[in-house]
N, C-alpha and C positions, 0 to 999 in steps of 0.2 A: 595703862595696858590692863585689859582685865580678860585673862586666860580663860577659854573654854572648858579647858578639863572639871575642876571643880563644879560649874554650875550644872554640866553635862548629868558630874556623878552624884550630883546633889536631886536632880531630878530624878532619876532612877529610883534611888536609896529612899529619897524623902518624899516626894511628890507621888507619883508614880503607884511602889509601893506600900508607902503608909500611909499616906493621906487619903489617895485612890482606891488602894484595894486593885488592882488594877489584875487583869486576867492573865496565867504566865502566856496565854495566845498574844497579848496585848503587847505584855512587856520585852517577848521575842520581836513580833512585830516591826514596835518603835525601835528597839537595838537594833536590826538590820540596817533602817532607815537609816541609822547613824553612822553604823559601819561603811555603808555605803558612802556616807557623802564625807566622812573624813577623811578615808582613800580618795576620793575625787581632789579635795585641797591637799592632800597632799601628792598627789601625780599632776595636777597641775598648778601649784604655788612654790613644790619643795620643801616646804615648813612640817616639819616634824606634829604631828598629831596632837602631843603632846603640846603643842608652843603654838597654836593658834590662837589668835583675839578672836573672842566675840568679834570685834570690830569688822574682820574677815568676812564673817557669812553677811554681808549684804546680800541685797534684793538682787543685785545685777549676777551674784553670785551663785546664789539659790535655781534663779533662772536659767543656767545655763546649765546646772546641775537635773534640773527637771527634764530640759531636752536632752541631758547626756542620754539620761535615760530611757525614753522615747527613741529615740535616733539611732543610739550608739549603744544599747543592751538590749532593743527592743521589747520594752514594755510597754501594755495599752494604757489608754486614758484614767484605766479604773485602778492599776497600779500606780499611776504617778501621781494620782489624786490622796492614794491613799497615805504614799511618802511626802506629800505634802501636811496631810496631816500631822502625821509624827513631828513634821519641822516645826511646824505651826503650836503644838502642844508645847515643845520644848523651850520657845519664843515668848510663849504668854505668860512661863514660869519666870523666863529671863526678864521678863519687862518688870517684874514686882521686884525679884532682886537685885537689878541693877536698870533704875530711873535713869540714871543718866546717859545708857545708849538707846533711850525710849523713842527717840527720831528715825536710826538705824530700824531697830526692831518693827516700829509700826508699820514699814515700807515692807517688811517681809511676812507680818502676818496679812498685809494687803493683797498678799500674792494669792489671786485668785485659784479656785479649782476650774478647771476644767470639764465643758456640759460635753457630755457625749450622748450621741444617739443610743436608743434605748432597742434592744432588740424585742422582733418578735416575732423572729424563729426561733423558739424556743422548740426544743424538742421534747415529748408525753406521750405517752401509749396511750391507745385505744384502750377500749374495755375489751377486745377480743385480745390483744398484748398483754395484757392484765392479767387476763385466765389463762395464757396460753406459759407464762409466765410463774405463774403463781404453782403451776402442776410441774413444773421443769425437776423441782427439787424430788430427790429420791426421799419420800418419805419415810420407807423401812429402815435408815438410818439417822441417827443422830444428830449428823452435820443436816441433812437436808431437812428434818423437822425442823430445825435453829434455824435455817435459809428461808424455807416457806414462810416460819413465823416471820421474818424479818421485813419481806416484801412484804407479808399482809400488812403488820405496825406502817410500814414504808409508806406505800400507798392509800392510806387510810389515814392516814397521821399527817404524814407531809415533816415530819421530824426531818433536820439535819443529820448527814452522817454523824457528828460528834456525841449529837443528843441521843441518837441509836443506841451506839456503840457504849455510849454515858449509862446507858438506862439501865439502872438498878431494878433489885426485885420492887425491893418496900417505894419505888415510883410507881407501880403499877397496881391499881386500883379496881378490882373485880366485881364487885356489889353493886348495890345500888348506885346510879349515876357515875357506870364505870368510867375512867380516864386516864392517863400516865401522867405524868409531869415529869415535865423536860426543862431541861437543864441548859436555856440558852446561851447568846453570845450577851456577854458584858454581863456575864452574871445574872441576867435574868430568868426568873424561872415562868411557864405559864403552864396551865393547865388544858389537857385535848382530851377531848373525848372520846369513844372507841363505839364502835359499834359493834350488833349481834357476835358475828362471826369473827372478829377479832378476838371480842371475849375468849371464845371457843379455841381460838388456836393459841391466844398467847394462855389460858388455863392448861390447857394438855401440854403447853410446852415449861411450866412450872412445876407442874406436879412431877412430869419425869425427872428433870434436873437435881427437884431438890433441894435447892438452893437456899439462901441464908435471907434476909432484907437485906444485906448490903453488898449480896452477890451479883454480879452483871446477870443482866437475860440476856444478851447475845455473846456467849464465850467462845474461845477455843478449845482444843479438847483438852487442852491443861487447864480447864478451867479460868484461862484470862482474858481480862478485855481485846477484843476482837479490834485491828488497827484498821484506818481506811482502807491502805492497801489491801487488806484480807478481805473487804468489803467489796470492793471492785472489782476485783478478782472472780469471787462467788459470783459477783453478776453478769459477767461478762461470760462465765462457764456456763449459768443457766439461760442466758441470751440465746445461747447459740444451740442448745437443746430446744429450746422455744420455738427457735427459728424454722424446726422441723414441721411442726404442730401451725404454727402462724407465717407463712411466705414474710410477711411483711416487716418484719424483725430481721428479716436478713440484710446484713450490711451496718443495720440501726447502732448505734454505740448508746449502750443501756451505762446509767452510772446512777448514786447514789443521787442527785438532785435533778437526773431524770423521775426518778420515783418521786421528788418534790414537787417536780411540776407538775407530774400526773395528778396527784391527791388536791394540789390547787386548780386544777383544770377540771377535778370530777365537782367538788363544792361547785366553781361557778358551771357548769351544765348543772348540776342539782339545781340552779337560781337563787343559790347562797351570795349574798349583797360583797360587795369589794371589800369592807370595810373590816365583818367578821370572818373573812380568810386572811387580813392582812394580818388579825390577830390570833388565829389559827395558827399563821405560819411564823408569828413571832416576829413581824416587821416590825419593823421602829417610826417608819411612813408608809402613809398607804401610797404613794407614789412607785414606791417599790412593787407594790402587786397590780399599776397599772398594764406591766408586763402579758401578765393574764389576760385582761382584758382587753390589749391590742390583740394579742393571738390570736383570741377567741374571736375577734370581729373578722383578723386577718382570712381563717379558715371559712367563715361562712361567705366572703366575696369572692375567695376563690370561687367554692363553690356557685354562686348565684355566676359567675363567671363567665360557669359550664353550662347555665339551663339560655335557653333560647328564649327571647326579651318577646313581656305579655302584648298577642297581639298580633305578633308576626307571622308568616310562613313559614315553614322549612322549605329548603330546596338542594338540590344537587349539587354536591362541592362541587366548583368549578375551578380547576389549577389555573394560575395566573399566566400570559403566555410572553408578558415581559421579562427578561431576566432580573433584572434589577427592581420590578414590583414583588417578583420571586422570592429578591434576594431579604428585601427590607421582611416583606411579608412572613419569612421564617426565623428573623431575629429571634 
């Protein structure tokens, strides 16, 4: 019998964080995943948490766990993909420590992910949303110069909420070949660039503050890192100011990777190549910024949808006088 608990905390403790370095996003993460599925064996086996075999989490096991969760907690494909992973991490520690349930284990790192369709309605503002947007915030205070700056960075950057909200003075680069550097997932860092007018608003927005090199640029007014919540919030408050100014923002749900997709949707209309936005945006595959690039095709067939095919006449709508050509015809 060789008990799960130990190899569990041994993965954490040793794998995880010393060998990995591994992010506390990461190592929250994989814990949930776990917590989850040891509650699962034990609501459905009985066996004490504690007093589980490896031997236990078989394939057929795993399996059924993955559809608990699809099914019966409703999670999407990109959630269960990702607790898969975790299990999978945890599997490939086990298979080094203990060979001899390397039969069992190989059958559960075999357990596929799951392909899911790839959207592309992605939801981005216009550049009239942009502007309409970008004036929302009360400039004669405090909070609203921090907010204005934050959309510009937002929109121009294409930064994550976390790397936002992350961003240090001494990341932010004013001189020659100005840029920030950001603080991505897995510990990665890369380098964006800023343009004219970003310059210009995140300088005025330094020089007021104040601030230290290892002070945030987007605080609260206690001076601390600014949470997502407080982030979606602000935008949600200036959406709806916006909304006055721009018709078309009405209804729209603005959110922090709303602004990411904008800033990757303005590169590709600028005819910036797939490849150097995936690295803008800090992808790890440029498979991931094919998203863009369905959208973008998506939007112009609409459009071509709407113009009247080269060639032809225009003529007088004529209503259908079947009901049922009616009925199909206004699907």
């Amino acid at each position: 019998m060789t008990l799960l608990a130990p190899t569990l905390e041994a993965f954490f403790t040793t794998r995880l964080t010393g060998q990995l370095a591994a992010s506390p996003h990461t190592v929250a993460a994989y814990r949930d995943t776990w917590r989850l599925l040891l509650r699962y064996v034990v609501d459905t086996t009985g066996t004490a948490a504690q007093s589980i075999d490896l031997a236990q989490l078989d394939a057929e096991l795993i399996g059924r766990f993955l559809t608990h969760l699809e099914h019966e907690r409703g999670n999407g494909i990109a959630t269960r993909n990702a607790r898969l992973a975790a299990v999978h991490s945890l599997f490939a520690y086990a298979a080094v420590q203990h060979p001899e349930h390397a039969a069992s284990i190989s059958r559960v790192l075999a357990i596929p992910a799951k392909r899911r369709q790839r959207r592309t309605d992605i939801t981005y503002l216009s550049e009239p949303e942009v502007t309409a947007l970008l004036n929302a915030p009360d400039q004669g205070t405090p909070a609203g110069r921090r907010d204005h700056a934050l959309i510009q960075v937002a929109v121009t950057t294409g930064l994550r909420v976390s790397e936002l909200t992350g961003l240090r003075v001494g990341d932010v680069h004013l001189g020659t070949g100005p840029h920030v550097l950001a603080h991505g997932k897995g510990r990665k860092d890369r380098s964006t660039p800023l343009d004219q007018a970003t310059v210009t608003v995140l300088r005025d927005l330094l020089t007021a503050s104040k601030a230290d090199r290892d002070g945030y640029v987007f605080t609260t007014r206690a001076g601390t890192r600014m949470s997502r919540d407080a982030v979606a919030a602000r935008l949600t408050l200036h959406a709806a100011t916006a909304a006055h100014a721009c018709p078309s923002l009405t209804g729209k749900t603005i959110t922090p990777h709303v602004l990411r997709h904008t800033a990757a949707m303005r590169l590709l209309a600028a005819g910036i190549d797939s490849t150097v936005i995936a690295l803008w945006l800090g992808h790890e595959s440029i498979d991931t910024t094919q998203v863009y690039l369905h959208a973008d095709l998506a939007t112009k067939e609409n459009a071509l949808a709407r113009t009247t095919p080269t060639g032809s006449r225009t003529g007088r709508y004529q209503p259908e006088d079947d009901t049922l050509l009616a009925f199909l015809q206004n699907l």
